[in-house]
C-alpha positions as CSV (number, residue, x, y, z in Angstrom):
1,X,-13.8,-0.6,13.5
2,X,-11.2,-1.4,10.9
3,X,-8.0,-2.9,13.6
4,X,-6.0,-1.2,10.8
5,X,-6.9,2.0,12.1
6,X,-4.8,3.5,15.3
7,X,-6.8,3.5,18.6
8,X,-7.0,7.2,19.6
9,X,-6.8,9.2,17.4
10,X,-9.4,11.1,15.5
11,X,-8.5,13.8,12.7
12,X,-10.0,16.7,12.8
13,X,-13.0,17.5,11.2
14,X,-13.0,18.8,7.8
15,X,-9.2,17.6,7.4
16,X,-9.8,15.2,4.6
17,X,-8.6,12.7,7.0
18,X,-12.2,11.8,8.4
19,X,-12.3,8.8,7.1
20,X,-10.0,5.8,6.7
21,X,-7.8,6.8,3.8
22,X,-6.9,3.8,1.1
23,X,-3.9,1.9,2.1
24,X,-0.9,1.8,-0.9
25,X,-1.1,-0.3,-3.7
26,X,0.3,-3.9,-3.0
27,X,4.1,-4.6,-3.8
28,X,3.8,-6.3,-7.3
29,X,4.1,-6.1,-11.1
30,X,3.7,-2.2,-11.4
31,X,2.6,0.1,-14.4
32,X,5.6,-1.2,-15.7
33,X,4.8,-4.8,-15.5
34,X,6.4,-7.7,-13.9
35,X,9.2,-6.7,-12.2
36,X,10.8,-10.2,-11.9
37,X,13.7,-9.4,-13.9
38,X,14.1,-6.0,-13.7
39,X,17.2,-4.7,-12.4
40,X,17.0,-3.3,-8.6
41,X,17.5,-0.3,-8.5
42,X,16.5,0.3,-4.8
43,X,17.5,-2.2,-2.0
44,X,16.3,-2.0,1.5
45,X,16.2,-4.6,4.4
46,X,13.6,-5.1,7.4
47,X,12.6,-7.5,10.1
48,X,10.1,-10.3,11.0
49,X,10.9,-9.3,15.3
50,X,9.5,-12.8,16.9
51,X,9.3,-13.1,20.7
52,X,7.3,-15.3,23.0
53,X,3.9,-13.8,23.8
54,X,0.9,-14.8,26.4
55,X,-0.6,-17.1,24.4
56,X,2.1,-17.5,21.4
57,X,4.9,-15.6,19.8
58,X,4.4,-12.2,18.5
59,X,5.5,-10.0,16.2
60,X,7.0,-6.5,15.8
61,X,4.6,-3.9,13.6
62,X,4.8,-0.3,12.5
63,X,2.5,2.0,11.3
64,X,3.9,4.7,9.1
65,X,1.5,7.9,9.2
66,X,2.8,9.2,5.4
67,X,1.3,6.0,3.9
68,X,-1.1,5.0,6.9
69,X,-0.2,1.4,6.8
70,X,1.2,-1.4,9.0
71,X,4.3,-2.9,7.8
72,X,7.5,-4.5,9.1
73,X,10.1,-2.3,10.0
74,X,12.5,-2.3,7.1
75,X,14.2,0.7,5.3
76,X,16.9,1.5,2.5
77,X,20.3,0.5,2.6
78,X,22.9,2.8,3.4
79,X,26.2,3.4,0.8
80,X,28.6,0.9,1.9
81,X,26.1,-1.1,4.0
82,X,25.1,-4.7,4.3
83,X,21.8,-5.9,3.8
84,X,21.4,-7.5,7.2
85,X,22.8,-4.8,8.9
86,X,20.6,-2.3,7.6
87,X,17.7,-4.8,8.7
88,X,18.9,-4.7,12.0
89,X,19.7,-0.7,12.1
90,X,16.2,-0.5,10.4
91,X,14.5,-2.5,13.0
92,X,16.3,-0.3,15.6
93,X,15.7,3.2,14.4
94,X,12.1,2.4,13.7
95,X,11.1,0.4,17.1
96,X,13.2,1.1,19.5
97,X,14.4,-2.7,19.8
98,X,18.0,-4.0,19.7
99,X,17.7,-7.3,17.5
100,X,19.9,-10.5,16.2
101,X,19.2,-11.0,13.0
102,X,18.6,-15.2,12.5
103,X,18.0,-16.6,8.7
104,X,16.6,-14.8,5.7
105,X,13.1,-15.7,5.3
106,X,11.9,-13.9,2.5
107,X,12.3,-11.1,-0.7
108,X,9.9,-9.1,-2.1
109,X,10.4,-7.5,-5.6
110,X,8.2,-4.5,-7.0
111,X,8.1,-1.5,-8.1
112,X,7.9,1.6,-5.9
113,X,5.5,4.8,-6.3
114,X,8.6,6.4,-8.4
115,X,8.5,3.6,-10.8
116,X,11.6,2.1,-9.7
117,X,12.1,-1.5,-9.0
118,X,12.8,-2.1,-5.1
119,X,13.8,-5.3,-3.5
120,X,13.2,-6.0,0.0
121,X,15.1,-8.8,2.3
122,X,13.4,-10.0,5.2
123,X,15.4,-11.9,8.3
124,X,14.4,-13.2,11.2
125,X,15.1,-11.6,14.1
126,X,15.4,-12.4,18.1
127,X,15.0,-9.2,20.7
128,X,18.2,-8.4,22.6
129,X,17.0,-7.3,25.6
130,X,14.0,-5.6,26.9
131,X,11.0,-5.4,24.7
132,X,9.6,-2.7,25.7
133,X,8.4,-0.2,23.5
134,X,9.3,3.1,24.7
135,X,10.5,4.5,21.3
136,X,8.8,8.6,20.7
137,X,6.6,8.5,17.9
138,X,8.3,10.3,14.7
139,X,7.0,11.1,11.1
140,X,8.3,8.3,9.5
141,X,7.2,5.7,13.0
142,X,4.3,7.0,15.0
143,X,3.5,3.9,16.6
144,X,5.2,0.7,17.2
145,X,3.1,-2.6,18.1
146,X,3.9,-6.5,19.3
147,X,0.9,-7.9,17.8
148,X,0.2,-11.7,18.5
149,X,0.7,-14.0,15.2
150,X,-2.6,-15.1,15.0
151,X,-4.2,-11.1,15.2
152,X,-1.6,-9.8,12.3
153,X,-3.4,-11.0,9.0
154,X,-5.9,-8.7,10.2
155,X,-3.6,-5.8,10.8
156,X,-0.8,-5.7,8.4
157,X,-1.6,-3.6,5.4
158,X,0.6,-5.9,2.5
159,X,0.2,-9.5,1.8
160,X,3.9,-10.2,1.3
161,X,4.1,-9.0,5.2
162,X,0.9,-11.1,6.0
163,X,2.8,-14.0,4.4
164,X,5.9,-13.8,6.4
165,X,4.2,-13.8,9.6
166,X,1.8,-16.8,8.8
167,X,5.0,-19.0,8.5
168,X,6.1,-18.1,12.3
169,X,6.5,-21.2,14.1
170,X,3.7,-22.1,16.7
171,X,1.0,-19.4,14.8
């Protein structure tokens, strides 16, 4: 079975969900080509979550049933907002989990399914707290994962996200 795919839960019949839908194009040069350049006109701000696991650290996922992918948690920035504060509101609204954001350790550029040209800025971040996951599952969130380094190439949907993770220390 496709570890992409949530444990669980099986669509109905006849739903057009029955089988594994296509995941969303990979961030990159769009229809509108390389995006290098390009002006950003949408900015949003997530988290690489790292804690020490069983057998190695391990790192915070979400899946996100309108796209059915597995991402980090990141999100839009708010009028007025920083980037690393909306990384660390982002990583709260969408996990449940307080978090201290450490360095920056990584931007993605592309364009988005609207043709606009989106920037994402990754930091680091350390859990404050519990790690439990006891957040409810929403439409934007429906299930939040701490997935061991090692196991998340195989999981996470985009290579930019697979990237980030591979450079964890001790993977």
């Amino acid at each position: 079975m496709d570890p992409r795919r949530r444990r669980g839960v099986d669509p109905p019949a006849g739903s057009g969900r029955d089988r594994y839908p296509r995941a969303p194009p990979e961030p990159g040069p769009g229809p509108g080509g390389d995006v290098t350049d390009a002006p950003v006109e949408v900015r949003a701000a997530g988290g690489l979550v790292v804690r020490s696991g069983r057998h190695g650290p391990e790192v915070l996922v979400v899946h996100r049933p309108r796209y059915d992918d597995w991402s980090l948690p990141k999100g839009k920035v708010d009028p007025g907002e920083s980037l690393v504060d909306a990384a660390v509101r982002e990583v709260r609204e969408e996990t449940g989990i307080e978090a201290r954001p450490g360095p920056e350790v990584g931007r993605v550029r592309y364009r988005d399914r609207r043709g606009r040209t989106k920037e994402v800025v990754y930091w680091r971040m350390t859990p404050l707290g519990p790690t439990d996951l006891a957040r409810e599952p929403d439409d934007e969130v429906d299930e939040v994962r701490w997935v061991p380094v090692a196991d998340a190439a195989r999981l996470l949907t985009y290579e930019h996200d697979r990237r980030l993770v591979a450079a964890v220390d001790g993977a």
